[in-house]
Residue, then its C-alpha position, 0 to 999 in steps of 0.5 A: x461496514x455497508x459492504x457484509x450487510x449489503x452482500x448477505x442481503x443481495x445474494x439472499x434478495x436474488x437466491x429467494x425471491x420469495x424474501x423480498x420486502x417491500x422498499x428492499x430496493x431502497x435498503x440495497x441502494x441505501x447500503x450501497x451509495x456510501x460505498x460506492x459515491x463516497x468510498x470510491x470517490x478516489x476512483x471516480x475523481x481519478x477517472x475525471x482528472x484521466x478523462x479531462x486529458x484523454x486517458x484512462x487508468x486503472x482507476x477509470x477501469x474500477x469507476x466505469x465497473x462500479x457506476x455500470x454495476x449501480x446504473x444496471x442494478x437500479x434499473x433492473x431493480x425497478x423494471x418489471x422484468x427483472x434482471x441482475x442485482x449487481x451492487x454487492x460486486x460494486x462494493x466489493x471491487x471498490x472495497x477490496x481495492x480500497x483494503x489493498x491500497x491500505x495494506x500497500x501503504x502499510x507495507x511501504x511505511x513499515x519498509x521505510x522504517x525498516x530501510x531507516x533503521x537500517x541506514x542508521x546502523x550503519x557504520x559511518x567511519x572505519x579503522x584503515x591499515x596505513x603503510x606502516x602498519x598503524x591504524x587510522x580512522x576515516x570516514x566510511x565514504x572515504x575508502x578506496x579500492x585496495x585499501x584493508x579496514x576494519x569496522x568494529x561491531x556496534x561501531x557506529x560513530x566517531x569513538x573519544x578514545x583511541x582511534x581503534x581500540x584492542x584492534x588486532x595486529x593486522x599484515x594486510x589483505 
């Protein structure tokens, strides 16, 4: 929500000087603080936790990048020189990594339905051929290696009638 307002105003503030307002500065860091102290608190409490134990992420690479981006901008923003204006790159790093954490966790969880669904469609028990030519119902987890089965479609448990119905006469395989 800050981050395409923020954006359009920085780029134009520092392409046409000439459009500059009074207390603009104070309008570019108003639209970025929510972004990148509340927003990339994630990084930010990341990089704590890493720099409390002497070690570093990514997530201490994404909080260095924003706080210097904020930290130059405010100085050059009020420096008489001038300089860089860098705080739309702060919120668009800490927007887009944030917009794919989100899409990943969407993409994960849709997965899981997905491998959910796909482990409750399958078949829990299957129709053996025994030695004498008659078929018997056991557990899936039961098979062994030689033995010749058959799982019927859309079988998933235990029938209440015969073991396999309208089964097919089978010779082995």
């Amino acid at each position: 929500m800050f981050f395409v307002p923020l954006s359009d105003l920085s780029v134009t503030l520092s392409l046409f000087p000439s459009y500059r307002f009074t207390g603009w500065q104070w309008v570019l860091i108003a639209l970025t603080a929510p972004v990148a102290l509340w927003a990339a608190w994630p990084f930010h409490r990341a990089a704590l936790k890493n720099a409390r134990h002497g070690a570093s992420s990514m997530d201490t690479l994404v909080s260095l990048g924003v706080v210097a981006a904020c930290g130059w901008s405010v100085y050059a923003m009020f420096r008489p020189a001038g300089g860089g204006i860098y705080l739309e790159v702060a919120a668009a790093v800490t927007t887009f990594l944030l917009a794919g954490r989100y899409y990943e966790a969407r993409a994960r969880s849709s997965a899981a339905g997905a491998m959910r669904k796909l482990a409750e469609a399958a078949a829990r028990d299957v129709c053996v051929l025994g030695s004498d030519g008659r078929e018997r119902r056991i557990p899936a987890g039961q098979l062994r290696r030689g033995d010749t089965f058959v799982v019927r479609p859309g079988r998933r448990s235990r029938p209440t009638a015969r073991c396999c119905p309208a089964s097919p006469q089978w010779t082995g395989a």
